[in-house]
C-alpha positions, 0 to 999 in steps of 0.5 A: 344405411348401416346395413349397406355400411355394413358389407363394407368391409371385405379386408377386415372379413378376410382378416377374420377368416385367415387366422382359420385357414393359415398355418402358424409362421407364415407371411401374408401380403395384404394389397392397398384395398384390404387395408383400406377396408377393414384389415386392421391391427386388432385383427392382425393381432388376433394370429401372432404367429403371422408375419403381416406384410403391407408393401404399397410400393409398385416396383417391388410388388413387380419383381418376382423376389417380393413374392418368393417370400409371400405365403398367402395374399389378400388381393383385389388383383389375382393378375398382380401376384407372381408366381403359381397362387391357388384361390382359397376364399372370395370375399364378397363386397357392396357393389351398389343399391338396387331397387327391386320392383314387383316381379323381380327377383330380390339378391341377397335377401339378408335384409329383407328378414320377413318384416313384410316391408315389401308388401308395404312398399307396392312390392318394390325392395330396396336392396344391396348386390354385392360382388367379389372383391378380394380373394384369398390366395395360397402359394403352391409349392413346387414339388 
């Protein structure tokens, strides 16, 4: 189970990839689901020149004024950004455990690692699919 736990955290992966991929003094909205998953202060702390932006209250995230501000958002929802977002990094999830049987083709393989437990097992797999969860979006200036 603590390989499953493991993939758990999409919100702290994304914190971890941002500091790669946006320039110093910028703001970044980070919705509920990526706080809730692993975006925490040690890792906002990592890139001091962020302005980090954590507005829960939905009559604010629906007025285009909120989002002229914003520069980068880590979201669930790419439908509740305002405004013209380009797509810069999906980050992947745990959606759930799967039973592979003999046959079948195994998801990601990263736990399997040649142990030869498949074998042990009569062929079947115990695996985990993962699905998009998050997506790292950058505002597109208009020129």
């Amino acid at each position: 189970m603590l390989a499953v736990s493991s993939q758990n955290y999409p919100g702290g992966v994304a914190l971890s990839r941002l500091p790669l991929l946006v320039p110093g003094n910028a703001t970044v909205y980070l919705d509920v689901k990526t706080c809730m998953t692993g975006a925490s202060r040690f890792l906002q702390d990592q890139a001091p020149s962020i302005r980090w932006d954590k507005t829960e209250d939905p009559e604010v995230l629906l007025t285009p004024e909120f989002w002229e501000g914003v520069d980068w958002a880590v979201t669930e929802s790419l439908e509740r950004t305002i405004g013209l977002f380009e797509v810069v990094d999906v980050i992947r999830g745990f959606s759930r455990v799967k039973v592979y049987r003999p046959g079948s083709e195994v998801g990601e393989r990263w736990w399997e690692h040649g142990f030869g437990l498949r074998k042990l097992l009569g062929g079947r797999w115990v695996g985990v699919e993962m699905r998009d969860v998050l997506w790292i979006v950058k505002k597109q200036r208009q020129k």
